[in-house]
C-alpha positions as CSV (number, residue, x, y, z in Angstrom):
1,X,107.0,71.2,61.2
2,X,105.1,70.4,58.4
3,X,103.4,67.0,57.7
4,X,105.1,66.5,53.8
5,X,108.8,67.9,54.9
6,X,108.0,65.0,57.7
7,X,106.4,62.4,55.7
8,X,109.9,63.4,53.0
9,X,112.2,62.7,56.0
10,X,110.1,59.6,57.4
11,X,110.8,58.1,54.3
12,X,114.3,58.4,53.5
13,X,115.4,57.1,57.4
14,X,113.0,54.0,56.3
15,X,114.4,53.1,53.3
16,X,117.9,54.2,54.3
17,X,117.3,52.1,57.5
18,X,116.0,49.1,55.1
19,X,118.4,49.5,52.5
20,X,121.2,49.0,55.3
21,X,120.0,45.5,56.1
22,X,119.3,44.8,51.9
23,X,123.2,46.1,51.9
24,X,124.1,43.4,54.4
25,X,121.9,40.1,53.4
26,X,122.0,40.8,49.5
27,X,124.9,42.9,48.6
28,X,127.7,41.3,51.4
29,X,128.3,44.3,52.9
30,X,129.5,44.2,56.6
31,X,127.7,43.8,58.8
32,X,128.0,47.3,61.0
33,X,126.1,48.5,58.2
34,X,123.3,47.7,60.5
35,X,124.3,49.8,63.5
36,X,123.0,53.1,61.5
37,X,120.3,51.1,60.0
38,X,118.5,50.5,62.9
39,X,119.2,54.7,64.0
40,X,117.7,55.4,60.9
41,X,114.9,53.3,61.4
42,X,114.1,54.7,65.0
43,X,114.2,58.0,63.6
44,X,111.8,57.4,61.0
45,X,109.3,56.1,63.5
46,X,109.6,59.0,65.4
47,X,108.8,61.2,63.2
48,X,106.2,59.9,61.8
49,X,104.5,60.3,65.6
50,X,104.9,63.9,65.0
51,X,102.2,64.5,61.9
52,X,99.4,66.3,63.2
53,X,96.7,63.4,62.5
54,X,93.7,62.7,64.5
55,X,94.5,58.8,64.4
56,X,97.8,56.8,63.7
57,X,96.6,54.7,60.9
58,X,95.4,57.5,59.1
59,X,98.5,59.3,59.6
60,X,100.7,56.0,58.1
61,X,98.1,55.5,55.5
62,X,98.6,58.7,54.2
63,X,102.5,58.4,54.7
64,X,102.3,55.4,52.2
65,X,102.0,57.4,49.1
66,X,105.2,59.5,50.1
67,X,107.2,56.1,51.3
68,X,106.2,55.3,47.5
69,X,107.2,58.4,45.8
70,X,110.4,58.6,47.8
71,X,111.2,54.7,47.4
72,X,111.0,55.6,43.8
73,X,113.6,58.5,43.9
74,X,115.7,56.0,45.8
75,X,115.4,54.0,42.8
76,X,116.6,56.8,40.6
77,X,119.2,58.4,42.2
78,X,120.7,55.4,44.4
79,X,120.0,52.6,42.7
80,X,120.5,54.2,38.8
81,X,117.3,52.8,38.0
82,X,115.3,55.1,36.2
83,X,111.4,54.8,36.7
84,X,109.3,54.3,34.0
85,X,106.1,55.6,33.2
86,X,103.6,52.6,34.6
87,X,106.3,53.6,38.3
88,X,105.6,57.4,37.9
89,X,101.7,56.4,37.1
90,X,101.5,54.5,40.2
91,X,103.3,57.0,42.7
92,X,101.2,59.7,40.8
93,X,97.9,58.0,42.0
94,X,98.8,57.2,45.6
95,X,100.2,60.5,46.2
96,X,96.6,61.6,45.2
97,X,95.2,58.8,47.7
98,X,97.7,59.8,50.2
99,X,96.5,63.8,49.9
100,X,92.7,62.5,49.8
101,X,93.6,61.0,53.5
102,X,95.7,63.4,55.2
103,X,94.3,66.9,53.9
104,X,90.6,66.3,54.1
105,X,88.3,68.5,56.5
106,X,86.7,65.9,59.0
């Protein structure tokens, strides 16, 4: 599979996963919210064991940028929060760091 559509999916089980227990402890929803929470949070650790990386920190460090980009689409389409420029800035220089790590010949 390839590493961005897994990095992409990573993502969205995290912050689906998070945003489950947010739900619960900020926004009162019940609390089986957290039932598919922690599912979504199993799944996102699993994939991210399937990037083709020659070390696990290097394959997370690179996922960072995407966990970023994605948090910020989150923010947009969930949330209703439109990013602003200094957000789209940000994501646009750790998506550069997060290619840097991950696509580099070693």
């Amino acid at each position: 599979m390839n590493t961005a559509l897994i990095y992409g999916m990573a993502a969205l089980g995290e912050i689906a996963g998070c945003f489950s227990f947010w739900a619960v402890f900020r926004l009162g929803k019940p609390v089986w919210w957290i039932v598919p929470g922690v599912a979504f949070l199993m799944l996102f650790a699993w994939l991210l064991t399937r990037v083709d990386a020659s070390a696990a920190g290097r394959a997370y460090a690179a996922y960072g940028g995407v966990y970023i980009a994605t948090s910020l689409a989150w923010l947009w389409m969930v949330e209703h929060i439109r990013p602003d420029r200094w957000d789209v800035t940000g994501v646009a220089l750790c998506l550069a760091g997060a290619t840097i790590i991950i696509a580099v010949p070693r």
